[in-house]
N, C-alpha and C positions, 0 to 999 in steps of 0.2 A: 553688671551693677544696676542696670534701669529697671531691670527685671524685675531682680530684687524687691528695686526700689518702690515699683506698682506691686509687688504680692503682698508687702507688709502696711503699706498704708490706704490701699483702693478701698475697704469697709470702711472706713470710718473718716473717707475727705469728708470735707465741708463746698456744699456749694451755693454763692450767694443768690439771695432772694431774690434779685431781678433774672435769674437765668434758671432757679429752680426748675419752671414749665418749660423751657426748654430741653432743658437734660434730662428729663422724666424718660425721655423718648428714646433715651443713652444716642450713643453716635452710629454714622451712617453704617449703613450693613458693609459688611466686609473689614470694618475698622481692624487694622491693626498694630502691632508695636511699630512698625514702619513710617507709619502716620500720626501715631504719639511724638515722635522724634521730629517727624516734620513740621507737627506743630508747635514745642519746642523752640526747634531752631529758627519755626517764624517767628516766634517772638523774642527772640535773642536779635535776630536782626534788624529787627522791625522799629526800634528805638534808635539801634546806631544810624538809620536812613532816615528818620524821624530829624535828626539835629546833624545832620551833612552839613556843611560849609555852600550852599548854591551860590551862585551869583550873587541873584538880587541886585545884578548891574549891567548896561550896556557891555560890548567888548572893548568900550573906552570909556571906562568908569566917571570920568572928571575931565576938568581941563589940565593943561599943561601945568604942573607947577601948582596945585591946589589939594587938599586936604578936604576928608570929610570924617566927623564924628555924630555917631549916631546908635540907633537901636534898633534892633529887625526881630520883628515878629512873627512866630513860625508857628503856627495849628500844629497842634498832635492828634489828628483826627484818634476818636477812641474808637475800644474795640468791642466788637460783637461778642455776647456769648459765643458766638462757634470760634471767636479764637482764642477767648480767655479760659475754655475749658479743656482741661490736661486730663492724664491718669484716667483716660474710658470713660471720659464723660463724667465724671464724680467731683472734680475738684475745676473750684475757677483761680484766677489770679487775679493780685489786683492791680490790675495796669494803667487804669485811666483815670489817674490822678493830677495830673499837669495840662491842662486843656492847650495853654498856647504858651509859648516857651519864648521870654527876651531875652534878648542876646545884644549887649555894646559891639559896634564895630566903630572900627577904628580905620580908614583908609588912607593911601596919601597916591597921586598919580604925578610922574616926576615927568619933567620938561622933554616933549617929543624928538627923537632923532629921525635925519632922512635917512632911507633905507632904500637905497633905490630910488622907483619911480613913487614907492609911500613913503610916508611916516609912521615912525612905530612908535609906541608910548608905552612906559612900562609903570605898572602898578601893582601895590603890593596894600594886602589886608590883615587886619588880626579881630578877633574875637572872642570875647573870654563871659563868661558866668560865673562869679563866686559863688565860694560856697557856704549859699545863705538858705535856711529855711523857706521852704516853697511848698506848699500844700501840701504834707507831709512825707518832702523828699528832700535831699540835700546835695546838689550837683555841684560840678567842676568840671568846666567844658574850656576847653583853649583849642579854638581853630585860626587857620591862615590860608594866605592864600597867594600868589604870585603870577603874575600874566602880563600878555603885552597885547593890545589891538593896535590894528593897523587901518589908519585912513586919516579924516583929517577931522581934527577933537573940533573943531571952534566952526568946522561947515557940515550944510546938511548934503548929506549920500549916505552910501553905504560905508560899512564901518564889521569887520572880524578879529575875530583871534585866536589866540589861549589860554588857558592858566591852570595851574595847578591847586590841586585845597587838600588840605589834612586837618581832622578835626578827631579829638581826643577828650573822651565823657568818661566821667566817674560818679555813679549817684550811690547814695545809702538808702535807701525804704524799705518798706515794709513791702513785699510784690508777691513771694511767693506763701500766700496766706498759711493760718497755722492748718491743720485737717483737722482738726475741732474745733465747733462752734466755741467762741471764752475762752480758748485755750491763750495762753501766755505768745505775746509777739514779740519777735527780734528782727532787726534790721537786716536787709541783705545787703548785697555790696556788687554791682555792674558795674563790667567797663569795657567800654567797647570804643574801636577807632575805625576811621573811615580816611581812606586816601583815593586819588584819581584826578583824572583830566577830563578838561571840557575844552570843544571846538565853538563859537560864539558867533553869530549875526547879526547883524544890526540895521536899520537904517535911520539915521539922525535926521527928524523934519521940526526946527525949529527948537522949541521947546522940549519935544517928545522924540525917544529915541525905542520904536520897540525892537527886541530882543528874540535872540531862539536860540537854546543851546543845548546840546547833545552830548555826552560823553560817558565813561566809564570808569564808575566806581566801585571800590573794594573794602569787604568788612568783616576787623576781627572782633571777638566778645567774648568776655570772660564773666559766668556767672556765680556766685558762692551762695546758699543759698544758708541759712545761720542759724536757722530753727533744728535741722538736721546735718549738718559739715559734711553738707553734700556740695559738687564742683559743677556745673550742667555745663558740656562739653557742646561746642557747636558743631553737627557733624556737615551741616551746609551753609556755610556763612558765602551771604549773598556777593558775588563778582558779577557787576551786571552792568548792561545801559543805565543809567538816567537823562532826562530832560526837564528842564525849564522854558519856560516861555512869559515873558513878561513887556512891563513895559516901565522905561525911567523918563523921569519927567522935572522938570526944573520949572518951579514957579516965580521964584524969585533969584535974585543972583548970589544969594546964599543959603538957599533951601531947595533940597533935591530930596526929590521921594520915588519909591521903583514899589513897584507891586506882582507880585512872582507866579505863578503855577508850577510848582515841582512833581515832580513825579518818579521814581522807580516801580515799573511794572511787576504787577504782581503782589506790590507792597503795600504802598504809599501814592496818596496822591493827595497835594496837600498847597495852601497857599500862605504867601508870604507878604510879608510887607516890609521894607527900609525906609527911616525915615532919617534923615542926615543933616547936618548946618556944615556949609562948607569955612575953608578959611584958605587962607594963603600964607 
């Protein structure tokens, strides 16, 4: 079917004007259907890693018994000609339309148990986007999260854990352009989910608690693409490491803000920002 798919429409894609001088040169030698697909499926996944659930929190999120509501801001770093362009070089996509993506979360961290010689704290997250017009895209994103650190919330040392996040995207846009210039546009329709675990470090000094967390996540995607009731299958949807590294920081005793570095290698490497009002 892909075959197909590049023998009937490679004449007559459209490639946009800031990548024209690029693609003149077509793609690198040896190009072929192999690396169509790989590119492809990089950008099938490269959006569900784009809006993962990270942290963007110590591994003791809050104090005992407190709440936080707020909003995190996540860069979608855009993409280069060399990966918006599909189909041999002739045709781009249009992917980079959402520069930085808000997301409400909604936290709450529930009153410590002893656990031994620590204490463990359990906390749980949600996060959602409606679906409201956004630089002509339309998402639905609901993620969560659930974990527990271990040490002591209200002193400074060191401070670990874990937690779980699943996060679940649905956009409408316009992405995979028409292959003529003025041709008639239709929406497509993505959806991709992201599940996995992360191991968390911390040490709490004062005010500042930075962060390091490592773990491994997994992504599925479904693409329709509506101009042609074509399905673009992922043949390598990313199961990989990711990491964060940041730092959370409380300025006042009801405003907490964490600022993130995320990263899946190979992918993405992107930064973040949480900004929260707590309550009790």
């Amino acid at each position: 079917m892909f075959s197909i798919f590049i023998a009937s429409f490679v004449a007559n894609a459209y490639v946009a004007e800031e990548c024209r001088d690029f693609a003149s040169s077509g793609p690198p030698e040896g190009w072929s259907q192999d690396d169509e697909v790989a590119q492809q499926d990089f950008l099938l996944n490269y959006f569900s890693l784009a809006t993962t659930f990270s942290p963007a929190h110590a591994p003791i999120p809050g104090l005992p018994g407190e709440g936080m509501v707020g909003v995190e801001l996540s860069v979608i770093p855009p993409l280069g000609c060399d990966r918006r362009l599909v189909l041999f070089y002739t045709k781009t996509e249009d992917t980079n339309k959402v520069p930085v993506l808000p997301r409400p979360r909604l936290s709450f961290t529930f009153p410590s148990i002893q656990m031994g010689p620590v204490k463990g704290t359990i906390y749980g997250s949600l996060g959602y986007v409606p679906p409201l017009p956004l630089m002509g895209t339309q998402n639905v994103i609901v993620s969560a999260e659930a974990g527990i650190g271990f040490g002591e919330p209200e002193e400074n040392g060191l401070q670990y854990g874990l937690r779980y996040h699943a996060t679940l995207l649905k956009t409408v846009a316009e992405i995979a352009t028409p292959f003529e210039e003025g041709a008639e546009t239709m929406p497509d329709f993505y959806m991709g989910s992201t599940f996995g675990g992360d191991v968390l470090f911390g040490y709490k000094s004062n005010n500042f608690t930075p962060y390091l967390a490592v773990g491994f996540t997994d992504v599925s995607t479904f693409f329709y693409i509506d101009d042609d009731g074509i399905v673009i299958n992922n043949k390598s949807p990313y199961q990989g490491l990711v990491a964060s590294v940041g730092t959370q920081w409380r300025p006042t005793s009801n405003i907490q803000v964490s600022a993130e570095l995320y990263s899946a290698p190979g992918y993405i490497t992107t930064g973040r920002l949480n900004l929260g009002l707590l309550f009790k």
